[in-house]
N, C-alpha and C positions, 0 to 999 in steps of 0.2 A: 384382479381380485385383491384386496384390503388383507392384509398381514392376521389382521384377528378376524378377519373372514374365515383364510385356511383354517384358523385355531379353532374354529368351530365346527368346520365339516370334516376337517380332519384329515384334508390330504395331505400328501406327503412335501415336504416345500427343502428348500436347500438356500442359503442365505448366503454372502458373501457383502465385504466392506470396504470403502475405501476413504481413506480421513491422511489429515495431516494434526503435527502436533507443534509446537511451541515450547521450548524449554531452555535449559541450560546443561554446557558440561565441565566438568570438575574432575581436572589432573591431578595424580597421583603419585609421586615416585620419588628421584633423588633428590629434586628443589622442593617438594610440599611432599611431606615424609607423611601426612595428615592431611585427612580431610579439612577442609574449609569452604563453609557456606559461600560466604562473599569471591572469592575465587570463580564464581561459577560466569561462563560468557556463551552465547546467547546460542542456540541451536536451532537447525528443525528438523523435521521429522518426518516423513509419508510412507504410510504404508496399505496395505493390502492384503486383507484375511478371508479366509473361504472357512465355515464351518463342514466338519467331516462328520462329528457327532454334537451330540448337544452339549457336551463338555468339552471336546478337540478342535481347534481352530488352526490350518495351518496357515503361518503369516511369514511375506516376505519386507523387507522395510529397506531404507534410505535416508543416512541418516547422514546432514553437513552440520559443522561445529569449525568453533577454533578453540584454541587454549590458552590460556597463559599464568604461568605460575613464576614469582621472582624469592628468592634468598628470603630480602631484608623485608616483605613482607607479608613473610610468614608469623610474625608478630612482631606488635606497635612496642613493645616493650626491648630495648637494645638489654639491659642486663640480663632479662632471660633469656632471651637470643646468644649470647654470652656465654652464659654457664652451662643451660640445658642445648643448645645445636648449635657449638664452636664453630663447624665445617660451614653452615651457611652462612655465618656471620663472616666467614675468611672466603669461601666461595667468590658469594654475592654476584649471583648469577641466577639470568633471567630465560624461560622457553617460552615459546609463542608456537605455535604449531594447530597449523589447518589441517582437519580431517575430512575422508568421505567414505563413509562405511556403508555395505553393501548385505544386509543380513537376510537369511530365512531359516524357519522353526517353528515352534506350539505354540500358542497358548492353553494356558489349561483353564476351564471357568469351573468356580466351586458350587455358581447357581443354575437354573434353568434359566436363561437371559432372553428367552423369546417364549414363555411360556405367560401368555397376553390374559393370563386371568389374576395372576398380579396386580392390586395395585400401583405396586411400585416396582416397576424392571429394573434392577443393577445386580452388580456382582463383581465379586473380587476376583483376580485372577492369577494366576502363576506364568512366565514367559521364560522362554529358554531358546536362543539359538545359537548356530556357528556363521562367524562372520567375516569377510575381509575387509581391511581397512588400508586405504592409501591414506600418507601424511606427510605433508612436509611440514619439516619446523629452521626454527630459525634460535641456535644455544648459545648463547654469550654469557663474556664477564668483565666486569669493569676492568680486570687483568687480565686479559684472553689466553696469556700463556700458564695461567694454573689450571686452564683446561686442555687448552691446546698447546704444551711443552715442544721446541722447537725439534728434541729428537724423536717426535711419533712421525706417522704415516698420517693422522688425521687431522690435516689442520684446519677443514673447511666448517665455520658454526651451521653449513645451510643443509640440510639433507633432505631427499624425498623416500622413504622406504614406503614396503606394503609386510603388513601382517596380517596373523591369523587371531583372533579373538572369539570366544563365549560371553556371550551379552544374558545374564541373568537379570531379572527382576519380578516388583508385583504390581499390581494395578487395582483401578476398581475403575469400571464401565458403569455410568448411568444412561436410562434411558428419557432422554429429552422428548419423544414424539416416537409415533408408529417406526419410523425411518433414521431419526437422525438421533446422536446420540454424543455425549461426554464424556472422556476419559482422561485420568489420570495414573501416570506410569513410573516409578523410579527402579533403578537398576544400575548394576555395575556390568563393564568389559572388561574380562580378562585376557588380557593379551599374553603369548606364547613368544614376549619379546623381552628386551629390556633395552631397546634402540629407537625406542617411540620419544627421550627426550634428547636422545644424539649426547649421551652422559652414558658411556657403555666401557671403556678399557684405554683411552685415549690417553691418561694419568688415573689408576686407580685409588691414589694417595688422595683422592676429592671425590672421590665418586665410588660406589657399589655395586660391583659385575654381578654379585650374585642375586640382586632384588629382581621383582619382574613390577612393570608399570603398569597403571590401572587406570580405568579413566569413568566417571561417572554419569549418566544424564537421567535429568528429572525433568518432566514437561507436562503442558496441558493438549489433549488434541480434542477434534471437532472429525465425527465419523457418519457417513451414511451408508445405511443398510440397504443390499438389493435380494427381491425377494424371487426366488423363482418354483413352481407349482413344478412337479414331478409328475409326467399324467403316467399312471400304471400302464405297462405295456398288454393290450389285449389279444 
């Protein structure tokens, strides 16, 4: 039976989604002390929601990225480079680092998203989970030893760790068709690390043990809706 079928006779239905998304993510921490647009490299994304209520969605998601943020191009400008962030400019050190995050949590929707008497189906939404993240990166500097100083324990640039992260963000869901539908998502991960760019105590005289690193992604996804009829138990 047709989605605005139920909607009309009123049975009870329970809905569940599965989409992928397209985006980018965006490092945060001791080489890009700032956000930057262009920094962003290329992600995806799949996930899978079941509605609980007509506002509570729980979703689990999968998320592959890489990163990469350098010193000298955190801005085109060498004088302000210079005056305003001395350290990257003396740094001048690059992280590359592939992720693969494993999340589940809410969404929360602020409209009725399958209430089919709508003209127009969408809705904004709120997302919150906890997440783990495996990463390896790859931390250099055109001087290797102002990171890696010949009297530490750490002298390898390559590492793979796993952490733990909260993935906040917002979105808006439109509805394309009875079933299939378009969304847009941006958010940040807070990571419980500060070892995500392998820039943690190695030489602290170049680097900030006490920052925590962050990582951002924004993307476009493509979702279908499955619908299923609840028959009252007699």
């Amino acid at each position: 039976m047709p989605a605005t079928a139920q909607q009309q006779t009123g049975q009870p239905r329970t809905t569940s989604e599965l989409g992928i998304g397209i985006g980018g993510v965006v490092y945060k921490g001791d080489i890009a002390p700032r956000y930057r647009l262009k920094s962003n490299r290329p992600a995806l994304n799949i996930f899978y929601k079941k509605d609980i209520t007509n506002a509570v969605a729980w979703k689990v998601g999968l998320l592959l990225g890489k990163i990469k943020a350098k010193d000298e191009d955190f801005t085109d400008n060498p004088s302000f480079l210079a005056r305003e962030l001395p350290l990257s400019m003396y740094r001048q050190a690059t992280v590359t680092t592939s992720i693969l995050e494993l999340s589940g949590g809410i969404d929360y929707k602020f409209l009725d998203y399958y209430d089919f008497r709508r003209p127009i189906r969408w809705t904004p939404y709120f997302t919150i989970s906890v997440a783990g993240i495996v990463y390896n990166n790859k931390t250099i500097a055109q001087n290797p030893a102002i990171i890696y100083p010949t009297d530490t324990d750490k002298q390898q640039a390559y590492r793979t760790g796993f952490a733990l992260a909260v993935p906040v963000g917002a979105g808006v869901k439109y509805a394309l068709s009875e079933r299939w539908n378009l969304g847009f998502e941006a958010g940040v991960r807070v990571l419980f690390t500060d070892a995500f760019d392998n820039l943690t105590d190695q030489n602290e005289q170049v680097m900030n043990p006490n920052s925590r690193d962050l990582y951002f992604y924004n993307g476009v996804s493509i979702s279908y809706t499955f619908y299923k009829i609840n028959c009252p138990v007699k």
